[in-house]
C-alpha positions as CSV (number, residue, x, y, z in Angstrom):
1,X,5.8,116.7,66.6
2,X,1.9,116.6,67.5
3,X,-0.1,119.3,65.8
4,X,-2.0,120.8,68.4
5,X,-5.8,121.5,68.2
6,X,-7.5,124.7,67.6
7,X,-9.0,126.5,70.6
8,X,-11.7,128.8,70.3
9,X,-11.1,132.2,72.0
10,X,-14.0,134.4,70.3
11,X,-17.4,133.8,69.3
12,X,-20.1,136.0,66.9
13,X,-23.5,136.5,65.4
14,X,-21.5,138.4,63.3
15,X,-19.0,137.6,60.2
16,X,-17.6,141.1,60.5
17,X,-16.7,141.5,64.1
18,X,-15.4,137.7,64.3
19,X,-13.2,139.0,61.0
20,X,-12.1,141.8,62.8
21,X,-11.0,139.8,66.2
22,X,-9.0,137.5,63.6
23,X,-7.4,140.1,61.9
24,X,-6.4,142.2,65.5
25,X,-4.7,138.9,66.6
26,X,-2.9,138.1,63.3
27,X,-1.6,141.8,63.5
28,X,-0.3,141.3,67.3
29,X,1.4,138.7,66.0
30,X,-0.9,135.4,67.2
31,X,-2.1,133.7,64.4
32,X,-6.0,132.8,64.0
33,X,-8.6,131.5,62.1
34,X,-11.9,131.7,61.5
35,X,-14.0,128.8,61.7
36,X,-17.4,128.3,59.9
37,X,-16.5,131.2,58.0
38,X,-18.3,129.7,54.7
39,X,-21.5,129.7,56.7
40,X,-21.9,133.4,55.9
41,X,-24.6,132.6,53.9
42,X,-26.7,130.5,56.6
43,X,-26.5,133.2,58.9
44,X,-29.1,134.8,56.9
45,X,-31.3,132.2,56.8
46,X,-30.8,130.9,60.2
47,X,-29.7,134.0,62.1
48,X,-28.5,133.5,65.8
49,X,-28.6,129.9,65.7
50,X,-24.8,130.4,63.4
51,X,-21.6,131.3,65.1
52,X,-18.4,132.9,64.0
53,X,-15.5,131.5,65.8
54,X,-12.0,132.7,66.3
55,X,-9.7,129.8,66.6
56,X,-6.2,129.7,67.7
57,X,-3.6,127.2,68.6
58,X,-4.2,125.9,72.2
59,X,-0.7,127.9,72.9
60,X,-1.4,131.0,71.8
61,X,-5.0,130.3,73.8
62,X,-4.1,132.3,76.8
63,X,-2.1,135.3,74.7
64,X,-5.0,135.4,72.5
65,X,-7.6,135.6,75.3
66,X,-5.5,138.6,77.3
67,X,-5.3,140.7,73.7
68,X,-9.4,140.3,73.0
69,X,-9.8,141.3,77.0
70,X,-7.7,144.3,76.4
71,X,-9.7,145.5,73.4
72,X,-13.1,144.8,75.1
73,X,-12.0,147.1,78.4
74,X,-11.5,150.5,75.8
């Protein structure tokens, strides 16, 4: 079976709201990850230029996408 690759559905200035995006779709049952989360510490130093991002597998892409859209229109 071919693992698929990640697919990134959010993207943050902030550690905390990425997190939180993660943790939503964990909880509605698509499973995520955050990528670059160890660069908490250069976001300090180099502020906007670092992103947090929410990856997913490129099957739960589209699931993932409709459950951040829903959030974003409350």
């Amino acid at each position: 079976m071919k693992q698929e690759d990640p697919e990134c559905v959010f993207r943050s200035q902030s550690f905390h709201e990425a997190a939180i995006v993660r943790e939503m779709l964990d909880a509605a049952g698509v499973p995520a990850f955050l990528f670059d989360s160890n660069a908490t510490g250069s976001a300090a130093l180099f502020g906007p230029a670092v992103m947090f991002r929410v990856m997913v597998s490129a099957s739960s892409k589209d699931a993932a996408l409709k459950l951040i859209a829903e959030k974003e229109e409350k």
